[in-house]
C-alpha positions in Angstrom: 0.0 0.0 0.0 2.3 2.7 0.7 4.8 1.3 -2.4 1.8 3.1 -4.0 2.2 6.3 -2.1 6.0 6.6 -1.8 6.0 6.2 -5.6 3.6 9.0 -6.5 5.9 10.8 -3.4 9.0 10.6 -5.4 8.0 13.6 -8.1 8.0 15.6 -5.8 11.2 14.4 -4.2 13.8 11.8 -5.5 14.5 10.7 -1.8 11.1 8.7 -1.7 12.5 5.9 -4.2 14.6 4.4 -1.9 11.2 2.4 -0.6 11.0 0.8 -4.1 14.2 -1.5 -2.9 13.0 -4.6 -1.7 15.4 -4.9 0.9 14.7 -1.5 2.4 11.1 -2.6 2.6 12.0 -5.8 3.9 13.4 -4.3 6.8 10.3 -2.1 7.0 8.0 -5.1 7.1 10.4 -6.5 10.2 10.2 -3.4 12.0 6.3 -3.0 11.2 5.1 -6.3 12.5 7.6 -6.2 15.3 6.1 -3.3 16.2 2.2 -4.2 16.3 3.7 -7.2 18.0 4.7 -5.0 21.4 2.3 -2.6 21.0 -0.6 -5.2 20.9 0.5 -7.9 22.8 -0.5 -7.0 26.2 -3.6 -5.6 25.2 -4.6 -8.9 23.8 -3.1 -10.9 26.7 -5.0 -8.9 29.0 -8.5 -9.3 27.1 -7.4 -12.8 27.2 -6.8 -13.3 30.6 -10.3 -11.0 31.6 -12.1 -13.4 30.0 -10.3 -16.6 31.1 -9.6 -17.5 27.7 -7.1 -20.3 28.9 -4.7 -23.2 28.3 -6.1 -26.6 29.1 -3.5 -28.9 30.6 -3.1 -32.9 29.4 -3.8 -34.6 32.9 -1.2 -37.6 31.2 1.4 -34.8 30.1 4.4 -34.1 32.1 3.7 -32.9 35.4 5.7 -29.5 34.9 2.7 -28.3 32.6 0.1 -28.3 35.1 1.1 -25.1 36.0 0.6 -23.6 32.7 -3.1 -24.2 33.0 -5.4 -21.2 32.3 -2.2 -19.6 30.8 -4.2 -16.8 27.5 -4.4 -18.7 24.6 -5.1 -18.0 21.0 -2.4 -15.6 20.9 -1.6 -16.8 17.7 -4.6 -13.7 16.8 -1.4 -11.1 17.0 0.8 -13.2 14.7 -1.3 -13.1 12.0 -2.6 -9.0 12.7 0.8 -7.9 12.6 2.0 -10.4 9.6 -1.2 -9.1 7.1 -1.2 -5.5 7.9 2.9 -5.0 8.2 2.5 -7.0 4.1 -0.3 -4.8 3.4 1.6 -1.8 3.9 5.0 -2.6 2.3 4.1 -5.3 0.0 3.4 -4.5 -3.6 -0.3 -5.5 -4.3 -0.4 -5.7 -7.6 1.5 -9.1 -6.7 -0.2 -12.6 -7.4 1.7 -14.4 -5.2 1.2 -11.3 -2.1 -2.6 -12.0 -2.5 -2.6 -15.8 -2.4 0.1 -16.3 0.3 -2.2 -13.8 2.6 -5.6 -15.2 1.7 -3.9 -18.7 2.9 -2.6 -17.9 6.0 -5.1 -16.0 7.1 -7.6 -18.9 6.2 -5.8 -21.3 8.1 -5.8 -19.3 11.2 -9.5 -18.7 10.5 -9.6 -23.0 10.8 -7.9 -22.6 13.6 -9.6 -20.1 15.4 -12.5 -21.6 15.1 -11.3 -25.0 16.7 -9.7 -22.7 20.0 -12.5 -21.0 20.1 -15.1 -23.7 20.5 -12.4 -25.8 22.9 -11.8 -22.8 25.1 -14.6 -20.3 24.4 -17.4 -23.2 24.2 -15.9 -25.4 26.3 -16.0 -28.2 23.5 -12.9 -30.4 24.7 -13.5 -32.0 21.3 -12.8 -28.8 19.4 -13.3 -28.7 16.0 -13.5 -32.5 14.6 -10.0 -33.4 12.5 -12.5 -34.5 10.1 -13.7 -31.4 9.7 -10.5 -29.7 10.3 -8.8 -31.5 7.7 -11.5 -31.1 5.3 -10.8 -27.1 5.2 -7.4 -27.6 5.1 -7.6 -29.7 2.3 -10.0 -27.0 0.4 -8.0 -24.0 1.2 -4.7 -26.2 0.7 -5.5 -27.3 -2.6 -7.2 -24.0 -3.5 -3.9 -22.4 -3.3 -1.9 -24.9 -5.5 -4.3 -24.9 -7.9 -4.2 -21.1 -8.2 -0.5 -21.5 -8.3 -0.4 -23.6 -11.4 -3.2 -22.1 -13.6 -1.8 -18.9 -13.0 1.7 -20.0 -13.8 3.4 -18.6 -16.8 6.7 -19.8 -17.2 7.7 -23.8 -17.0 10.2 -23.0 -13.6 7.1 -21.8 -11.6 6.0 -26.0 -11.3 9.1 -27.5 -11.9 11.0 -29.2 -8.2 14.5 -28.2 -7.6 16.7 -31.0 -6.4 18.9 -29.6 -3.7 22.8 -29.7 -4.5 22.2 -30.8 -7.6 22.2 -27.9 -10.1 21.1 -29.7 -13.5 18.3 -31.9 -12.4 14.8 -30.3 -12.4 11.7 -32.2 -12.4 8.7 -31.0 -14.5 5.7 -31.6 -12.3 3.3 -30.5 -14.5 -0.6 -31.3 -12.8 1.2 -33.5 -10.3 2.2 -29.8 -9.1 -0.9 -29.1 -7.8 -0.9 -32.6 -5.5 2.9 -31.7 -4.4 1.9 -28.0 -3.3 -1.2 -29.4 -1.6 0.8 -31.7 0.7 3.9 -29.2 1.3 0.6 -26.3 2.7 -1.4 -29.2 4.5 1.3 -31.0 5.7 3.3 -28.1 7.0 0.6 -26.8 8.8 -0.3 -29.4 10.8 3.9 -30.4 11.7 3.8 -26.7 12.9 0.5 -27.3 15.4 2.4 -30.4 16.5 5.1 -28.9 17.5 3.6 -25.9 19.6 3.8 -27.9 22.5 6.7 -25.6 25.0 7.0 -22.2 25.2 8.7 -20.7 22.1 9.3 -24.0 21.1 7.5 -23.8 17.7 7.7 -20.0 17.0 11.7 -19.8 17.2 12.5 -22.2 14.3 9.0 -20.5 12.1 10.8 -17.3 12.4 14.7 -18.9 11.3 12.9 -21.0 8.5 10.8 -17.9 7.0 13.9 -15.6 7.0 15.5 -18.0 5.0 13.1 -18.4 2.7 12.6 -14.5 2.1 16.7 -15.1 1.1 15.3 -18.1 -1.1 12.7 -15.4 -2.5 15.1 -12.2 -3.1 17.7 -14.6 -4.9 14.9 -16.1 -7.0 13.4 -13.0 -7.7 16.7 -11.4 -9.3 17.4 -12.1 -12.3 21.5 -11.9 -12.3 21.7 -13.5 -8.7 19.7 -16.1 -10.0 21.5 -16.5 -12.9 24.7 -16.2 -11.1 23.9 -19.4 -8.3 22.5 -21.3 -11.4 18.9 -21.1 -9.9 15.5 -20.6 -11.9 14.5 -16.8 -12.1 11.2 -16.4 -10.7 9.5 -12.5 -12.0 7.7 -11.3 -9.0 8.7 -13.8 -6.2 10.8 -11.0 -4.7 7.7 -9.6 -3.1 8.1 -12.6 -0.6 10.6 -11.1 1.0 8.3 -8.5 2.6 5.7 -11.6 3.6 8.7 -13.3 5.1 10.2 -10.3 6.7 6.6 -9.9 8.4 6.9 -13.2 9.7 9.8 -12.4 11.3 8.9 -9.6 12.7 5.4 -11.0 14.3 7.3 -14.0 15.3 10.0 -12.6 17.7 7.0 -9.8 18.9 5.1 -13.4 20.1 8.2 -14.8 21.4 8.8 -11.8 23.7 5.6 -12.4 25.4 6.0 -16.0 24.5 9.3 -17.3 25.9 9.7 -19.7 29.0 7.6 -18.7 31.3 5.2 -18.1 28.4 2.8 -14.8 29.0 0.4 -16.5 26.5 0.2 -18.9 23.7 -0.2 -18.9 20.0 -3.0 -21.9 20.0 -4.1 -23.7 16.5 -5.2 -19.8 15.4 -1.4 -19.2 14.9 0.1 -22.5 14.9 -1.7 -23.5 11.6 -1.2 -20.6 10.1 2.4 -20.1 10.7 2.7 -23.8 9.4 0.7 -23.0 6.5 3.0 -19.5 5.5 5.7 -21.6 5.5 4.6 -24.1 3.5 3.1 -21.7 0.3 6.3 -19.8 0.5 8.3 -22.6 -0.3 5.8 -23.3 -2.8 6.5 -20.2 -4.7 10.1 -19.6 -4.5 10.1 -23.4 -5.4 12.1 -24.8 -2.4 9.7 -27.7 -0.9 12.8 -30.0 -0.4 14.7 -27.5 1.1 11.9 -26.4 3.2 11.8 -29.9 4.4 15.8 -29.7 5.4 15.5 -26.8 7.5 12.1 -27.1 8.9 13.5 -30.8 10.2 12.5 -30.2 13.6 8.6 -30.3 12.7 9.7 -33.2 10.3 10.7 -35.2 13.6 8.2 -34.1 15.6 5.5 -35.3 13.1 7.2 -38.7 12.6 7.3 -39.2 16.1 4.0 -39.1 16.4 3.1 -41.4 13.1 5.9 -44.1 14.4 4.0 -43.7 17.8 0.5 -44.5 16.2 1.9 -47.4 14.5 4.0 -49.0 16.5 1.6 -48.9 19.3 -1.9 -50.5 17.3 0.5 -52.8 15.5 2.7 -54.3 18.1 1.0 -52.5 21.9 4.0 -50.7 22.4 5.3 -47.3 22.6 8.8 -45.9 20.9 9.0 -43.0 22.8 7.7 -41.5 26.4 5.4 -39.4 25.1 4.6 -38.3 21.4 5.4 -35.7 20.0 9.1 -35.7 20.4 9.7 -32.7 22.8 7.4 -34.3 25.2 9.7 -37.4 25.0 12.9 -35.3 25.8 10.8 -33.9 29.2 9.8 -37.3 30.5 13.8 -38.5 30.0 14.1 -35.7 32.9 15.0 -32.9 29.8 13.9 -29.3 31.4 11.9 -27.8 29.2 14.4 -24.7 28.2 16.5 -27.5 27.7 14.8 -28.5 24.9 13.3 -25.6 23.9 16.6 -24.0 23.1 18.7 -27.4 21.8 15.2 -28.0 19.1 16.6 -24.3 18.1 20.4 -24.9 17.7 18.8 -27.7 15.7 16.8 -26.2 13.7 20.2 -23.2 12.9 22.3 -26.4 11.5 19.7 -27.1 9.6 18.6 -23.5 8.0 22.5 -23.3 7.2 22.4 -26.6 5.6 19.3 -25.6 3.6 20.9 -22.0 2.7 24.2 -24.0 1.6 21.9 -25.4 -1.2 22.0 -22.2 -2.9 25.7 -22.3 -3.3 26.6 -25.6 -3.3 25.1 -27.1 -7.1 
């Protein structure tokens, strides 16, 4: 929005082109966000707390999170304020893929508002069912890829990158539209898993979207591109400012939501967050990378699948407690002990993914 204004600004004085640079605006967007973030935050935790919207507490969990019971919930309502109106403001909107990246995040956190809101608000302990939950994931999930592929102009926009390897490329064709659809879905739902200590889940969403918003300015110039032997994508720069939002709105939350945690992001901003991450390495056509660096919500979700299985096929249980982290707690593990070691993690692995781009 105000690329629209600074441009009509800049007749009148040359100064005002500077905001056309995507990296000045990029900062802008982190600053922005990061800025709704401590301006709304205790607002919002206090409206929370007044009316006792709360954490509930699994009675089989370990016993350190009883405490945390009643602790605001469906914070995860900041996060995606301060991401949509700090890309709003900086973004260029005449961009397809500003629009479509938004509309799905936003979405998702509307599923899972809904499904906090009837467990906490309604007292539902089902919450929404994961029928239904999955159901409008799915639509919204394969809304998106489909959008992405019939609005795709040039044979790079579906084609998967094989990391490290800079002359294989797969054209995907339709079978694009099934890929995307999993990498949203499936994203979204390894976030939500993993939003199970405090900070835990938002740390390695903010370190995986900054890197992806490098992903986005490299594949969105053209002699960059050209120079690290990567496809040039027209118009995927604009994810730089999406991804410097995220940033932004994720280390707001985590200054409100770091052990102790003040309040927590619930299925409102887990989903989404999972869901951002998963269009954006959609776009800037990095789903295998995104599945190196976001490797800690890869565990957490296998943990959980291995979990399943193991225990209707054979009665017994791999690990403590599924997901992972809770695992690492019941081995005696306290929790910022875990909390910060899933993050170190998670830093190998963004560097890993980031060496990609050289390393062809």
């Amino acid at each position: 929005m105000l690329v629209y204004l600074t441009d009509y600004l800049t007749q009148f004085n040359s100064g005002f082109s500077v905001f056309q640079y995507l990296t000045l605006r990029a900062i802008l967007g982190i600053l922005t966000a990061l800025a709704i973030s401590f301006i709304v935050g205790p607002v919002m935790i206090r409206r929370l707390t007044h009316h006792q919207i709360g954490q509930t507490v699994r009675s089989d969990g370990p016993q350190s999170h009883l405490s945390k019971a009643g602790t605001p919930t469906m914070g995860g309502t900041l996060l995606l304020v301060a991401v949509a109106v700090s890309t709003l403001l900086w973004a260029n909107l005449d961009n397809r893929y500003v629009w479509i990246v938004i509309l799905v995040t936003l979405l998702f956190g509307l599923i899972g508002f809904y499904d906090d809101y009837k467990k906490l608000v309604l007292k539902d302990s089902r919450g929404l069912s994961a029928r239904y939950k999955y159901l409008w994931q799915s639509l919204v999930g394969a809304g998106a890829a489909y959008a992405l592929y019939s609005t795709s102009s040039l044979p790079a926009e579906t084609q998967l990158i094989i990391p490290f390897v800079k002359s294989v490329v797969i054209d995907m064709g339709p079978w694009f539209v099934l890929l995307s659809y999993f990498v949203i879905v499936g994203t979204s739902n390894a976030v939500n898993l993993t939003d199970g200590l405090d900070g835990l889940a938002i740390m390695p969403t903010v370190l995986v979207a900054g890197a992806l918003g490098i992903f986005a300015y490299a594949s969105g110039h053209a002699q960059i591109a050209n120079y690290l032997l990567i496809p040039h994508l027209p118009g995927v720069g604009e994810m730089v400012i999406f991804c410097g939002a995220l940033v932004g709105a994720g280390l707001g939350f985590l200054w409100f939501n770091a052990y102790p945690a003040q309040v927590f992001m619930g299925d409102v901003g887990a989903l989404a967050l999972g869901a951002a991450l998963g269009v954006v390495a959609v776009v800037v056509r990095q789903e295998l990378v995104l599945l190196i660096m976001g490797g800690v919500f890869v565990m957490e979700t296998v943990s959980v699948m291995l979990q399943v299985a193991s225990f209707k096929l054979t009665g017994r249980r791999i690990f403590r407690m599924a997901p992972l982290h809770h695992h690492f707690e019941l081995k005696g593990w306290p929790e910022p002990r875990v909390i910060v070691r899933f993050w170190i993690v998670t830093v190998i692995l963004v560097l890993v993914g980031l060496a990609s781009l050289k390393i062809r």
